[in-house]
Residue frames as a rotation matrix with the C-alpha (Angstrom) as fourth column:
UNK 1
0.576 0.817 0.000 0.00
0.817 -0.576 0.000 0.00
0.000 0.000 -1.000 0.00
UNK 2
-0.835 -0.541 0.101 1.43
0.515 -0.833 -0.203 3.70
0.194 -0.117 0.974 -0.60
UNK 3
-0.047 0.145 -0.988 1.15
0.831 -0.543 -0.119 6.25
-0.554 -0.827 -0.095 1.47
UNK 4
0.650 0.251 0.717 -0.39
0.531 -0.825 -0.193 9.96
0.543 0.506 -0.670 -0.12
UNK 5
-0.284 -0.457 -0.843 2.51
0.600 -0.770 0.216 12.45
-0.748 -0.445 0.493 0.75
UNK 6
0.360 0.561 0.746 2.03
0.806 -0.589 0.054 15.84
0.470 0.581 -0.664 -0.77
UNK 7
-0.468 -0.624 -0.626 4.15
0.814 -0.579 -0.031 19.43
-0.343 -0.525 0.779 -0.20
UNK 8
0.632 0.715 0.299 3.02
0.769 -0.626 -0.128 22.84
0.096 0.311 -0.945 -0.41
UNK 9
-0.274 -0.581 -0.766 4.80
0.819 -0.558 0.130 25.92
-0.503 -0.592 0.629 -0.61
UNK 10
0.554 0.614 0.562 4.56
0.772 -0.127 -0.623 29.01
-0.312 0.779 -0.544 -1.85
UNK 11
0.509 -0.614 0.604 7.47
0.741 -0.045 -0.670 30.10
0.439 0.788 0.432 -3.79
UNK 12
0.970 -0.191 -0.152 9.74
-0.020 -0.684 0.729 31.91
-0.243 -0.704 -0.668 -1.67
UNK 13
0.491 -0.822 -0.290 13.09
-0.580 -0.060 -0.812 32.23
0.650 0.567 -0.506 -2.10
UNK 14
-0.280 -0.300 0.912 13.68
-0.960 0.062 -0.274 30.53
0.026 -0.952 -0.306 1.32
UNK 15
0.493 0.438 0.752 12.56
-0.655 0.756 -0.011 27.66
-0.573 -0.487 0.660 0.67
UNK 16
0.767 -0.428 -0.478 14.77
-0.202 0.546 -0.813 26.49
0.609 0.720 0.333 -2.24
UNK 17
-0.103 -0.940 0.325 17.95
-0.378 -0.265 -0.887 27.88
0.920 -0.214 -0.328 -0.29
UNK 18
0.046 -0.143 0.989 17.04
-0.986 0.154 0.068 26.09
-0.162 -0.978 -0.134 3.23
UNK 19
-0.844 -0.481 -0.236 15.70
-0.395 0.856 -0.332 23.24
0.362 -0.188 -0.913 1.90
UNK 20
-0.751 0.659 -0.038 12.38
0.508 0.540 -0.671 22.13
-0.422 -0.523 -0.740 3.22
UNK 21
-0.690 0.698 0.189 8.68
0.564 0.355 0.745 22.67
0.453 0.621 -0.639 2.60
UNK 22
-0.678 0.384 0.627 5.86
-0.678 -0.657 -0.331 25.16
0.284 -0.649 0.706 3.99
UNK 23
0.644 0.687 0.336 3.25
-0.663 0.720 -0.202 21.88
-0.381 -0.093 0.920 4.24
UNK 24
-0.651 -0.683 -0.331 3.93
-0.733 0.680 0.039 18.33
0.198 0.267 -0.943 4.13
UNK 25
0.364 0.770 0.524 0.91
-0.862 0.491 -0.122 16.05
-0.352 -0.407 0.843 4.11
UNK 26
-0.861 -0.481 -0.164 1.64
-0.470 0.877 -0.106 12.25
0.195 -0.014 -0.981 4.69
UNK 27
-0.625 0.763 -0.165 -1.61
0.632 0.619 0.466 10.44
0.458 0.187 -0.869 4.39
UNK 28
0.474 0.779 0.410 -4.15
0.463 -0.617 0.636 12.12
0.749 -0.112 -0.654 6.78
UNK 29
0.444 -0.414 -0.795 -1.32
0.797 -0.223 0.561 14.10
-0.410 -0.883 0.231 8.76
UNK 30
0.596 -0.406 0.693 -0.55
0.322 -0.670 -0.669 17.69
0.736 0.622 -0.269 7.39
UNK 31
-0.157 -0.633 -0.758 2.94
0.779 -0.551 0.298 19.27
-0.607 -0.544 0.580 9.20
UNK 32
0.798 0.203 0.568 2.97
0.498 -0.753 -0.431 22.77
0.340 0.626 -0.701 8.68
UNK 33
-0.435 -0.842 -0.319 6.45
0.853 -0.272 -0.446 24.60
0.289 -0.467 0.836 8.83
UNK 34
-0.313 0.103 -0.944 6.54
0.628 -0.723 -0.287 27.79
-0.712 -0.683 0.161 11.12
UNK 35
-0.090 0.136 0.987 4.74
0.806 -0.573 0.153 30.59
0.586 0.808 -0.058 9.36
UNK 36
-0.500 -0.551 -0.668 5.51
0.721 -0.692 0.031 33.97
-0.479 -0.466 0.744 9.31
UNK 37
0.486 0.557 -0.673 3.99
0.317 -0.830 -0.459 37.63
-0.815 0.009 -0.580 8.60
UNK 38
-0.632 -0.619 -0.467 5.36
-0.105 -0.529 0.842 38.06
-0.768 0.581 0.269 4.91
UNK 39
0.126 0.776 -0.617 3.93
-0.433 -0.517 -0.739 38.94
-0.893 0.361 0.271 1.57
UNK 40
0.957 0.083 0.278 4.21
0.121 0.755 -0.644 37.77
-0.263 0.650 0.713 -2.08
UNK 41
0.836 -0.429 0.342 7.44
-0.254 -0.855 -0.452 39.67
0.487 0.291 -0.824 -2.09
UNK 42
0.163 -0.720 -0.675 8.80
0.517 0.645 -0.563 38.35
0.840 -0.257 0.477 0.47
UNK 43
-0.477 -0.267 0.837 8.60
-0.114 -0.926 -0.361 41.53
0.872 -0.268 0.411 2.59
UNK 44
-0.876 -0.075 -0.476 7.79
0.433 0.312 -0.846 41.77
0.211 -0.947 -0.241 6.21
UNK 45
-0.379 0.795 0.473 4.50
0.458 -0.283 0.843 42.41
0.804 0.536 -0.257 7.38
UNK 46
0.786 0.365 -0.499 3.71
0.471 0.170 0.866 44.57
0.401 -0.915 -0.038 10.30
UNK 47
-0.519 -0.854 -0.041 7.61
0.472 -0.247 -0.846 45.37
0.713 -0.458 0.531 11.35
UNK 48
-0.944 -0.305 -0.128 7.23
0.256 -0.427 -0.867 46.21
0.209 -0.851 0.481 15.16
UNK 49
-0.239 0.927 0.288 3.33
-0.970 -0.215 -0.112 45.52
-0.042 -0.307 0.951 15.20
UNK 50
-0.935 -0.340 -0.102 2.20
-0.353 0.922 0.160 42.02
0.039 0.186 -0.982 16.45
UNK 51
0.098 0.973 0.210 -1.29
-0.141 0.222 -0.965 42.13
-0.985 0.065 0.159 15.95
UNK 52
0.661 0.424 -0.619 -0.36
-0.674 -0.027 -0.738 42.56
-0.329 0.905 0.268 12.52
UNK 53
-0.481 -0.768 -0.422 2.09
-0.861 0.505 0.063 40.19
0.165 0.394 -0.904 12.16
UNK 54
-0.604 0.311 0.734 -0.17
-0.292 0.770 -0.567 37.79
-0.742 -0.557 -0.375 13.98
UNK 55
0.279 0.909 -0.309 -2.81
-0.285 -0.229 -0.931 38.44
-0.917 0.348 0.195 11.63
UNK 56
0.589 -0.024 -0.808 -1.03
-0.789 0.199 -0.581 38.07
0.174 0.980 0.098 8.18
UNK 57
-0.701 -0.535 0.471 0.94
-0.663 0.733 -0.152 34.84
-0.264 -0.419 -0.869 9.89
UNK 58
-0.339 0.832 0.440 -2.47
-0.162 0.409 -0.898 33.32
-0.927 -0.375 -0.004 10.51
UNK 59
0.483 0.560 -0.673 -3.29
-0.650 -0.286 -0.704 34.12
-0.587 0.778 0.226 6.76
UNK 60
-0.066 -0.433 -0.899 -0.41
-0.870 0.466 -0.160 32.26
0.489 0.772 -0.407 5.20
UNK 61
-0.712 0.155 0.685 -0.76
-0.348 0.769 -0.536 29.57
-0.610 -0.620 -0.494 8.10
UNK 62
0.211 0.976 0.044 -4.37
-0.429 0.133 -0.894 29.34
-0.878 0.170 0.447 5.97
UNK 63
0.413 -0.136 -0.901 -2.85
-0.881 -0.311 -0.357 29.12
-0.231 0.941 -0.249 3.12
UNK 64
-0.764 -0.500 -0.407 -0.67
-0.519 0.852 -0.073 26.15
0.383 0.155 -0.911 3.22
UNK 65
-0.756 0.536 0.375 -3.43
0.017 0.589 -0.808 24.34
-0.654 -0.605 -0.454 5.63
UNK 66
0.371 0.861 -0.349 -5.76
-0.425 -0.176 -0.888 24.50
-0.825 0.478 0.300 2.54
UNK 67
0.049 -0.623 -0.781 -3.30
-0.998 0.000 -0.062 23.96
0.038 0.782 -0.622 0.13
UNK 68
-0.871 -0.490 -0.036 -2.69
-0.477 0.861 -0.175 20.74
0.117 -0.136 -0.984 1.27
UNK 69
-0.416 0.822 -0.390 -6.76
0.040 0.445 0.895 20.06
0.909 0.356 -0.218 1.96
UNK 70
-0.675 0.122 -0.728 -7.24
0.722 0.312 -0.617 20.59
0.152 -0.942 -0.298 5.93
UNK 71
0.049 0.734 0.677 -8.92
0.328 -0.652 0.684 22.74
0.943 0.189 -0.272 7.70
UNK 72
-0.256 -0.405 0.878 -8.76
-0.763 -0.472 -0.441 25.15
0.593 -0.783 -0.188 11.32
UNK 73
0.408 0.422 0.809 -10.84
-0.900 0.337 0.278 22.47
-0.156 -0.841 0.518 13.11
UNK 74
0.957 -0.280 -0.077 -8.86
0.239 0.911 -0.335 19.49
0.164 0.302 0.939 11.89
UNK 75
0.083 -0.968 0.236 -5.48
-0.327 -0.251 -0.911 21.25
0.941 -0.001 -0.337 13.15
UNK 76
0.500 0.372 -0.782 -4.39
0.244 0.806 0.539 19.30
0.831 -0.461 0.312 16.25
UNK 77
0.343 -0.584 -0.736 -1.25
0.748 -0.304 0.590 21.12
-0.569 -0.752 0.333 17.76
UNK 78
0.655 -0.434 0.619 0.45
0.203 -0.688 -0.697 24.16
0.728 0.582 -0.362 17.21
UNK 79
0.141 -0.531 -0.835 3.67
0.899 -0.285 0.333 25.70
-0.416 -0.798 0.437 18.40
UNK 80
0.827 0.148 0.542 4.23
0.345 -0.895 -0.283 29.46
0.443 0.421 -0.791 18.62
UNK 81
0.089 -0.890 -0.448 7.67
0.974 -0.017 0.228 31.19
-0.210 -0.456 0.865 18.92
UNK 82
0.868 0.375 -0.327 7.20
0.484 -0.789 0.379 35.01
-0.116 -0.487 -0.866 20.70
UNK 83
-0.208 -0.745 0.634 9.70
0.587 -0.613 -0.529 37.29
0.783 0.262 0.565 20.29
UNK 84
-0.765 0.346 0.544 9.53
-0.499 -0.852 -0.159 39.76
0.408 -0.393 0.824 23.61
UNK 85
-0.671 0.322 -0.668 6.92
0.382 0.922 0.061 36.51
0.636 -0.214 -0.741 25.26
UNK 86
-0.554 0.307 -0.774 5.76
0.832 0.165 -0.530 38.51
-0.035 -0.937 -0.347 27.93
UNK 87
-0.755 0.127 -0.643 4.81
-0.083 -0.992 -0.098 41.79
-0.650 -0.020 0.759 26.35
UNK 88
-0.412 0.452 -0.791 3.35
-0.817 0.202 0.541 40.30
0.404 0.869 0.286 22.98
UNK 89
-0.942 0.334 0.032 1.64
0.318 0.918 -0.239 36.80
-0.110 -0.215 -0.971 24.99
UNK 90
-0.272 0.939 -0.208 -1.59
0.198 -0.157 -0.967 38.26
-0.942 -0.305 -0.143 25.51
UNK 91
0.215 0.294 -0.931 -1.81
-0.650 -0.669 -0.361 39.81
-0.729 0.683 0.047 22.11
UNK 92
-0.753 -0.542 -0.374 -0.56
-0.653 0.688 0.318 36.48
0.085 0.483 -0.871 20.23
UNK 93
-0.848 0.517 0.116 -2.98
0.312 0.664 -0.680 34.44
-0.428 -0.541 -0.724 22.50
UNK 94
-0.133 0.835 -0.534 -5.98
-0.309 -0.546 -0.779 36.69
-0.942 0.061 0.330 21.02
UNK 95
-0.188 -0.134 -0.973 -4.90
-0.977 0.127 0.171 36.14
0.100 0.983 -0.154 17.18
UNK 96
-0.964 -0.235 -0.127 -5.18
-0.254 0.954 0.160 32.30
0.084 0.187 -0.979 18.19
UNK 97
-0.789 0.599 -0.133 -7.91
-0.055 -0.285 -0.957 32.56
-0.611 -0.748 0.258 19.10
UNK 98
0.076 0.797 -0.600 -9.55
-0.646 -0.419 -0.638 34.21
-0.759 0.436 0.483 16.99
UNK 99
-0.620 -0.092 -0.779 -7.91
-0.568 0.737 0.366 32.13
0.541 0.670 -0.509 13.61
UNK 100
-0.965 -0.228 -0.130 -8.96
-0.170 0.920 -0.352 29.18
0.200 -0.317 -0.927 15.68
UNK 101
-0.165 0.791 0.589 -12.54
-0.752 -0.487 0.444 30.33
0.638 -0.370 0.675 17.70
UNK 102
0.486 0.761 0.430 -14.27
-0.801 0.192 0.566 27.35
0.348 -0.620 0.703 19.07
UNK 103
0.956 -0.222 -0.190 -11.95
0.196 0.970 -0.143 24.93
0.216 0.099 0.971 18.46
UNK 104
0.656 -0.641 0.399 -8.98
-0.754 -0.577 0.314 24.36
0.029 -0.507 -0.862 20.34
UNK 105
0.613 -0.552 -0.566 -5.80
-0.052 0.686 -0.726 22.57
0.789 0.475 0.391 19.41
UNK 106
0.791 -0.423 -0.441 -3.04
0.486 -0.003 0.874 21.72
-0.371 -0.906 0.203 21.81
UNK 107
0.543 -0.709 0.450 -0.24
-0.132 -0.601 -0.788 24.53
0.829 0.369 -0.420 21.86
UNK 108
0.584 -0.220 -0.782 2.43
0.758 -0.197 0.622 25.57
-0.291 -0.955 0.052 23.31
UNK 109
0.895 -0.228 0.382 4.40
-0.033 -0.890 -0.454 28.97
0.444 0.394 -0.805 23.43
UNK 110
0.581 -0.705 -0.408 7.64
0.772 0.317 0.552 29.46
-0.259 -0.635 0.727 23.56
UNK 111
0.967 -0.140 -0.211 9.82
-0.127 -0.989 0.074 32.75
-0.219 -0.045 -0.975 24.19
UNK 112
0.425 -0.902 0.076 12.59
0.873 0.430 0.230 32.83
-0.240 -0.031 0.970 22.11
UNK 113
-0.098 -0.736 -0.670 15.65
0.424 -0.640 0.641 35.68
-0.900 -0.221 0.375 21.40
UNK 114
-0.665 -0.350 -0.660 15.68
-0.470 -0.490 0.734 35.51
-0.581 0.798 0.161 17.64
UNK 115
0.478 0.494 0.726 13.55
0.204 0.742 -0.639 34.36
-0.854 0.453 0.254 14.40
UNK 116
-0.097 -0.704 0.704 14.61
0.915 0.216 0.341 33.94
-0.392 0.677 0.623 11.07
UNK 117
0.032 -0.016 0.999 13.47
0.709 -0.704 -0.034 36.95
0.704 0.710 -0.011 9.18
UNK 118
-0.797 -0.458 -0.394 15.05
0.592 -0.459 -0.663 40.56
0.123 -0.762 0.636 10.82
UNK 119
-0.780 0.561 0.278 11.84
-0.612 -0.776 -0.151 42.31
0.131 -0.287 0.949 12.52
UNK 120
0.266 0.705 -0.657 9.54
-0.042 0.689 0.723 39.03
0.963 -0.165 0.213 12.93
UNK 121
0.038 0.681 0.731 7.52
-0.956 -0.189 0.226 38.55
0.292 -0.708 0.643 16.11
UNK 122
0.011 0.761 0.649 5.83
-0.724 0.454 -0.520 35.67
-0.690 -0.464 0.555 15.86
UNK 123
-0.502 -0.410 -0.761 6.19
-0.724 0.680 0.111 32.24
0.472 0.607 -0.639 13.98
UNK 124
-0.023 0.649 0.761 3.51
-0.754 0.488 -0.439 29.39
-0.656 -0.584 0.478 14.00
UNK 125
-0.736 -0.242 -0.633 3.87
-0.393 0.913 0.108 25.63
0.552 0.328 -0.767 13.24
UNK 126
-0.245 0.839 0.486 1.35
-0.905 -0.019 -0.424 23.33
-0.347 -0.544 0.764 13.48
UNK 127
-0.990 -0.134 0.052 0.22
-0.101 0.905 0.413 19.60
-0.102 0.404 -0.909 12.71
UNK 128
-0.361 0.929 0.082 -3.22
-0.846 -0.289 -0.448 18.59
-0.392 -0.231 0.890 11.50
UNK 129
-0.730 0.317 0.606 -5.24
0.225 0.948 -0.224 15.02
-0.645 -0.027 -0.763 11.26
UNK 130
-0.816 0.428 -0.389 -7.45
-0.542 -0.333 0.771 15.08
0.200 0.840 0.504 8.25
UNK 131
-0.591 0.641 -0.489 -9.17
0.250 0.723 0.644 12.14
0.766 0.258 -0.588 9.61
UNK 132
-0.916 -0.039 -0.400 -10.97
0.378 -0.422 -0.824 14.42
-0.137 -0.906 0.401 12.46
């Protein structure tokens, strides 16, 4: 029997030059790599505003999590990595929310020093079960 795999991305320059995928679905299991608050451009979105960064994160988060066929209530975990944790937690925690509403995945948050792109916040990864 083979296993459906399937990758999504969406054409960054970053992704040739790391190496890896923005989605990866393996039968009914989509990985989503950390997304981030950038445009078709590539350009930051937001610089030094994390509602908006949350907000257009959450969008390309959508993006690949369609791409691949899922959906918000079929996402199972997520991890979120805070720039500044304690100032921006409350205001991170809201954007999940909301993206998310009734339905609640396990998460966890973690405060870290640096992300990849200079002036990013906020960076969300997540796994989802199609068969849900």
């Amino acid at each position: 029997m083979t296993t459906f795999t399937s990758s999504y991305n969406h054409d960054v320059p970053w992704e040739a030059s790391f190496g890896y995928s923005q989605g990866y679905r393996v039968g009914n299991t989509i990985y989503i790599s950390g997304q981030l608050a950038h445009d078709e451009a590539c350009n930051l979105v937001g610089e030094g505003d994390i509602a908006a960064q949350c907000l257009k994160t959450f969008e390309n988060f959508d993006t690949v999590l369609l791409g691949l066929g899922g959906r918000r209530d079929q996402v199972v975990e997520t991890t979120v990595a805070i720039i500044g944790l304690r100032e921006n937690f409350d205001a991170v925690s809201a954007a999940h929310l909301n993206y998310f509403g009734h339905h609640r995945p396990a998460s966890t948050a973690l405060g870290v020093v640096e992300l990849a792109m200079p002036g990013q916040l906020v960076e969300v990864a997540a796994v989802a079960r199609l068969d849900i």
